[in-house]
N, C-alpha and C positions, 0 to 999 in steps of 0.2 A: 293547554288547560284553560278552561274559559274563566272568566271573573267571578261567577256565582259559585265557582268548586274554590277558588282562592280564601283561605280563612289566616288572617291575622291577628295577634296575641298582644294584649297590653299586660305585662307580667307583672309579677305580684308588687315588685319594688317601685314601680313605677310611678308616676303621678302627671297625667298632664292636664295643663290649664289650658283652655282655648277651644279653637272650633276641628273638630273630626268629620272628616268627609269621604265618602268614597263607594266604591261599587262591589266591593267583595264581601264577606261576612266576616265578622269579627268575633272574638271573645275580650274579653275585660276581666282579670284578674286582680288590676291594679287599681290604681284611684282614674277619674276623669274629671276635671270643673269645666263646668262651659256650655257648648252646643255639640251635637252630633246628630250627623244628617247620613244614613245609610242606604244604598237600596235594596238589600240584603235581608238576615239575618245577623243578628245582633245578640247574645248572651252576654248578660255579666256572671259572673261565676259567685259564690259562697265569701270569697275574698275578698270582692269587688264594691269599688262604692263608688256612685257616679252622681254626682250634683250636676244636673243639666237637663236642660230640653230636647227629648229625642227624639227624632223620624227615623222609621224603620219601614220595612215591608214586617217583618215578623220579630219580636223579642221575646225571650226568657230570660227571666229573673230570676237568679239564687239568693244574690245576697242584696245590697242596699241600693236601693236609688230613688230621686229627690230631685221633681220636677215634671213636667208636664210631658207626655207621652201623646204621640199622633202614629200608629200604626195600619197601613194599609189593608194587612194583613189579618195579623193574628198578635194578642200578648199572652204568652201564658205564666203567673205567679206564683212561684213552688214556696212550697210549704216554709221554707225556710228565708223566704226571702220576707223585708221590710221596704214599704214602698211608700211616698208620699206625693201625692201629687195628682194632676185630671189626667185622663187617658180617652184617648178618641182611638175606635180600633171598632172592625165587623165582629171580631171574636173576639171574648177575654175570656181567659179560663185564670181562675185565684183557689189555690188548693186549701182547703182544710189547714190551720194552722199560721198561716199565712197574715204579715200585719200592712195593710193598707188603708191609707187614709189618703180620701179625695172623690173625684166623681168619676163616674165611667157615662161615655158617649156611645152610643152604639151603634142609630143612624139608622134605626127599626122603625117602618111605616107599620103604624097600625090601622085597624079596619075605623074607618069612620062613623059605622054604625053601633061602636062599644059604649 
């Protein structure tokens, strides 16, 4: 099984303080404080609430998170989710409904003659 098909669970009871690292993809169901550096995919679930500065290749957000976001990829913000903080990413998608506060980077050359 390669590392990118690996997906690990932080469950609902859980809570952890500190730095998250690693190469497979994760879900977050529980609490996280700290840093988290992935080169993956990354969801926090509906349940989930994560205080921290995150690298990802790609995140979705259900439920809460609070802190600065750098995705290589892609973030996308479902409706349900509450999000605070800047986010550097080539795509963001934030659905209808959806509470975010903070800036988005996007890293779009525009034409010089506008």
């Amino acid at each position: 099984m390669a590392q990118a098909d690996q997906v690990g669970v932080i469950g609902k009871g859980i809570v952890i303080r500190g730095n998250l690292t690693g190469g497979g993809n994760l879900v977050i169901e529980g609490r996280v404080e700290g840093q988290i550096a992935l080169k993956n995919h990354l969801t926090i679930e509906n349940t989930g609430r994560v205080q921290a500065d995150i690298r990802a290749d790609e995140l979705t957000i259900n439920g809460e998170a609070s802190g600065n976001i750098d995705a290589s990829s892609r973030v996308a913000i479902s409706a349900s989710a509450k999000v605070a903080g800047d986010i550097k990413a080539p795509r963001v998608v934030i659905e209808d409904g959806a509470v975010f506060n903070g800036s988005i980077e996007m890293d779009v050359k525009l034409p010089e003659d506008i």
